[in-house]
C-alpha positions in Angstrom: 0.0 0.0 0.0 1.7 3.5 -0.8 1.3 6.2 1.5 -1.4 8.7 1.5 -0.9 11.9 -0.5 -2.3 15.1 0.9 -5.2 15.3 -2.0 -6.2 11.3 -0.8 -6.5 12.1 2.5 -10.0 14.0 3.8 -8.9 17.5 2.1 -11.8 19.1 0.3 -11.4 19.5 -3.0 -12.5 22.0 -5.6 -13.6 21.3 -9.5 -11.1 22.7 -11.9 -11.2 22.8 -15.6 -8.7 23.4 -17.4 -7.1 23.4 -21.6 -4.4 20.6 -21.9 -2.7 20.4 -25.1 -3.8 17.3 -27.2 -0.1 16.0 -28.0 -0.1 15.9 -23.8 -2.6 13.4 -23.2 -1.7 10.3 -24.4 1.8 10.2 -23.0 0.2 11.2 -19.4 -2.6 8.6 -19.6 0.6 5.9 -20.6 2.4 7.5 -17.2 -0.5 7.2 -15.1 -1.8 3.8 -16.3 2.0 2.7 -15.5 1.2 3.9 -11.9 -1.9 2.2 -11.9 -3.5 5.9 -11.0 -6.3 7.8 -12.9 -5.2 10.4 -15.0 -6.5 13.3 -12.8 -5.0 11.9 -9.9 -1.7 11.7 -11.7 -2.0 15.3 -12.9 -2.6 15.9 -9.3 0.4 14.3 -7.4 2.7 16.3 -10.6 1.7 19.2 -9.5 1.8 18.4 -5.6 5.7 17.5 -6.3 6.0 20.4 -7.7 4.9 22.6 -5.4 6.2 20.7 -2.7 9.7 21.0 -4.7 10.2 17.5 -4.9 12.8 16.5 -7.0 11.8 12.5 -7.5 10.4 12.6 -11.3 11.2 10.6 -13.8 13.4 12.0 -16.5 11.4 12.5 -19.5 13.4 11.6 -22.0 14.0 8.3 -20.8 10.3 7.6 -20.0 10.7 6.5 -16.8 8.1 6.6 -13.7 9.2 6.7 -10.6 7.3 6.8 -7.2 7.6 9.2 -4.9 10.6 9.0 -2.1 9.5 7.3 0.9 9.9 9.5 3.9 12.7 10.0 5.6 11.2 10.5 8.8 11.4 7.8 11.3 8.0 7.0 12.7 7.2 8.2 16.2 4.0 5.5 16.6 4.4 2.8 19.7 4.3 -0.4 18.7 
């Protein structure tokens, strides 16, 4: 199970529209389907990494996916 991402947790969420360029789509619906996410919530956790500055992309020119970085934190929770 991957970790929750702030947009899967309880956050409320607001409808947005918005123009993509054709020649975008398909490669994004390839990336997201690779990641076994819809494509809105793959457009999503893009732009979360990059607002958070998260520097865990793929390159794209090699086409790659990756998932995000684990967290470095150690967790605090009793066992």
């Amino acid at each position: 199970m991957r970790p929750k991402t702030p947009i899967e947790s309880k956050t409320a969420t607001k409808y947005t529209a918005f123009r993509c360029p054709e020649e975008l789509l398909e490669p994004l619906r390839k990336r997201a389907e690779k990641e076994r996410r819809s494509l809105s919530n793959y457009i999503i956790v893009l732009i979360e990494r990059d607002v958070r500055g998260d520097d865990t992309g793929g390159d794209a020119d090699e086409g790659e996916v990756s998932k995000p970085a684990a967290s470095a934190k150690p967790s605090t929770r009793r066992k």
